[in-house]
N, C-alpha and C positions, 0 to 999 in steps of 0.2 A: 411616580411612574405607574402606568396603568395601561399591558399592552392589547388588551380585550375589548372591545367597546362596540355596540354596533350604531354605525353610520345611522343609519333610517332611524332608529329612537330618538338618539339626538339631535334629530332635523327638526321630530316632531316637537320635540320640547323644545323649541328656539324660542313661541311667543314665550313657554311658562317662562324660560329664562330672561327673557329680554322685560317682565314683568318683576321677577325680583331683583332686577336689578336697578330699576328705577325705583321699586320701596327702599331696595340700601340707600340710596342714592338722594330721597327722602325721609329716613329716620335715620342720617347719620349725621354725628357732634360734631360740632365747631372742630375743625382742624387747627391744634395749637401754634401757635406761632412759632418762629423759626426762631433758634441761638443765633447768636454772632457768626455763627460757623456755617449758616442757612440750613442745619438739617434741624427736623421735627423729629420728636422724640414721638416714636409709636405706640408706647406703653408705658403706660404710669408705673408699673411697680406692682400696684395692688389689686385691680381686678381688668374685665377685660373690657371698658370703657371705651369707644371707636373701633372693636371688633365685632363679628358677628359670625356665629357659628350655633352646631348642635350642642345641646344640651346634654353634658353625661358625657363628653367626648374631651372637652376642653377647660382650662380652668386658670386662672394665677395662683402661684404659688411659691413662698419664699423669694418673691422678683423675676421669675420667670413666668413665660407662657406654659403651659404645659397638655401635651395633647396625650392622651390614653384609650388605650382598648383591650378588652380579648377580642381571642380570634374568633371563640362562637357568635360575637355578637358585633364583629368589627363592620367598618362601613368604610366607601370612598369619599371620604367627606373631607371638609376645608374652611378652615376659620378665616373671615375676610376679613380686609382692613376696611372696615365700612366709614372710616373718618378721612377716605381718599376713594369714593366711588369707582374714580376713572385716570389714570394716571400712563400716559405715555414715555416720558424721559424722566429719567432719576437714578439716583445711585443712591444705593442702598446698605446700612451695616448694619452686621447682628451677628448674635454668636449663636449654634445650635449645639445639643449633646444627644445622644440615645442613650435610652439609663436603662434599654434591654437589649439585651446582646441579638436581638434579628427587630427589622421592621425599614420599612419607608416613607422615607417623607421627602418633604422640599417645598420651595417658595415661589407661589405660581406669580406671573406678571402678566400685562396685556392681556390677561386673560378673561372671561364670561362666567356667568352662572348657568349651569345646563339644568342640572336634576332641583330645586328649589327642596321638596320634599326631606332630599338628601344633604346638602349644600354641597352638590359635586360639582366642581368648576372644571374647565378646561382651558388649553393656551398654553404659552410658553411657563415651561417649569426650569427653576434651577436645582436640580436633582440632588437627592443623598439617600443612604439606606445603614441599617446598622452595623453592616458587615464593610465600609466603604468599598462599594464596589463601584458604585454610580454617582458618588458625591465629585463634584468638577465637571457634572458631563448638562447639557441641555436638554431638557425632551421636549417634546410632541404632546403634551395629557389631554385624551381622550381625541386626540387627534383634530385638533382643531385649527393648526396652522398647516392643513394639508395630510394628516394621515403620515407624518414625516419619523414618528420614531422618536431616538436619537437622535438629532438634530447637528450637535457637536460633542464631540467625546472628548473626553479627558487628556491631553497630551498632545490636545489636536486644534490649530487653525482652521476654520468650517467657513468657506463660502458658497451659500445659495443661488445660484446667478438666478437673471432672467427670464431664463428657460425652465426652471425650477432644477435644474440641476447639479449634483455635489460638489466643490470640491474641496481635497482632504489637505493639509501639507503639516509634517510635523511639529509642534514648539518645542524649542529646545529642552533638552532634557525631559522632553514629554515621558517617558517611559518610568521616567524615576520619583513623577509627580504622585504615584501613589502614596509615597512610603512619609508625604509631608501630610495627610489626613490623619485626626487623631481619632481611633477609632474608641468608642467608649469614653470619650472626654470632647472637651468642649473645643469649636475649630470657630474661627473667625473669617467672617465671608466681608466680601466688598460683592455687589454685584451691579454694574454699571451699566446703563441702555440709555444711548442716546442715536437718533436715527433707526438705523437701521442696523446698527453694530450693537453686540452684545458682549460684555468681558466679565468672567466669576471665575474671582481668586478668591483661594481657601488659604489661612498662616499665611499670607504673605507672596503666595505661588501664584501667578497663574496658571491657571488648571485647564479655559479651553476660549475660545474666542471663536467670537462667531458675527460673518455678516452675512445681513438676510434678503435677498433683493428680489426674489421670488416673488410671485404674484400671490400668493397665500400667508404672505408675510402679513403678522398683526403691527396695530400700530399702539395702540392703547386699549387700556381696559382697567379692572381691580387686581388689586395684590391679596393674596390669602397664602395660608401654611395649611400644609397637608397631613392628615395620616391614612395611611394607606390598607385598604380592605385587607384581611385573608393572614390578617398580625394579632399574636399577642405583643404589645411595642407599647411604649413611652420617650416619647420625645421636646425637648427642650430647647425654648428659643429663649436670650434673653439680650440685653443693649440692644433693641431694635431702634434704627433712625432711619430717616430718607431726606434727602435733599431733591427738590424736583427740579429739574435743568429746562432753563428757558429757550 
């Protein structure tokens, strides 16, 4: 999440992004072949092989992903899955942790490369932070599906209609879907996008469902993980797969 951003910058960096995203797109690996179970496995284990990010930001280790900063030296930046340039429909698992008690992160989808310099992407994000305040909820990063925010919160059925406008209606038990986030331990996401619907359940919960029918709605783009400027934070992803839905 990232609610600051100005419009006019990232207009003008559209060609630089629409530029690095065609080098991903040409220096990225064979995408492994699918299990029996059609999902590819995102991460080897041992280093960051089919991703691509800053340097000093990101790393393997012990079988996770692992993304780090201080906060004097933190940046809005984002490890891509460069071994899936562009990916529309898929459902996705992984587990993520925060191993410092504050910070933000999350798993961007249909999303773009805006800052190349930076690797700061935008698009739809499936939201988390170390405090679980925002884990379950969808955003807006950098406001690229409309300037929209919060998209769908946590607790909450989200439809975008056609007009571009909200509407909200409870999920059951929505209130109580906090207390299923482990905060400082490791949560297990499914996050599924097909169409125009979007569903991210944490443990097992659905946490927020969303459909987007909005004329700002994306369709496709790259998946990348985030760490979020203005932290000192460490956060951990690790069993990442995807299955792309035809």
């Amino acid at each position: 999440m990232f609610k600051r951003v100005s419009l006019v910058a990232l207009l003008a960096l559209g060609v630089a992004g629409f530029v690095v995203d065609r080098s991903i797109a040409q220096d990225s690996p064979a995408t492994p072949a699918p299990g029996p179970d059609g999902f590819v496995e995102m991460f080897n284990g041992k280093d960051l092989t089919g991703w691509h990010g800053l340097e000093g930001f990101w790393s393997a280790k012990d079988g996770m992903i692992v993304g780090s900063e201080t906060k004097q030296s933190s940046k809005q930046t984002f490890l891509v899955y460069s071994a899936m340039p562009s990916v529309a429909d898929f459902e996705m698992h992984y587990k993520y942790k925060f191993a410092s008690p504050d910070g933000n992160s999350g798993v961007q989808f249909r999303s773009k490369m805006l800052i190349p310099q930076n690797m700061r992407a935008g698009g739809y994000q499936a939201d988390c932070d170390g405090k679980g305040h925002y884990d379950g909820s969808i955003y807006d990063e950098a406001g690229v599906a409309g300037n929209r925010g919060t998209m769908s919160n946590r607790g909450e059925k989200t439809v975008w209609d056609s007009d571009n406008k909200r509407h909200n209606e409870p999920l059951p038990d929505g209130k109580e879907l906090g207390k299923f986030v482990h905060v400082g331990d490791w949560n297990d996401v499914v996050l599924r996008v097909e169409g125009n619907h979007v569903t991210y359940t944490i443990n097992g919960h659905l946490m927020t469902d969303l459909t987007d029918e909005s004329p700002k709605a994306l369709h496709t783009g790259l998946i990348a993980l985030q760490i979020h400027q203005g932290f000192t934070m460490e956060i951990q992803f690790k069993d990442l797969k995807i299955k792309v839905l035809k």
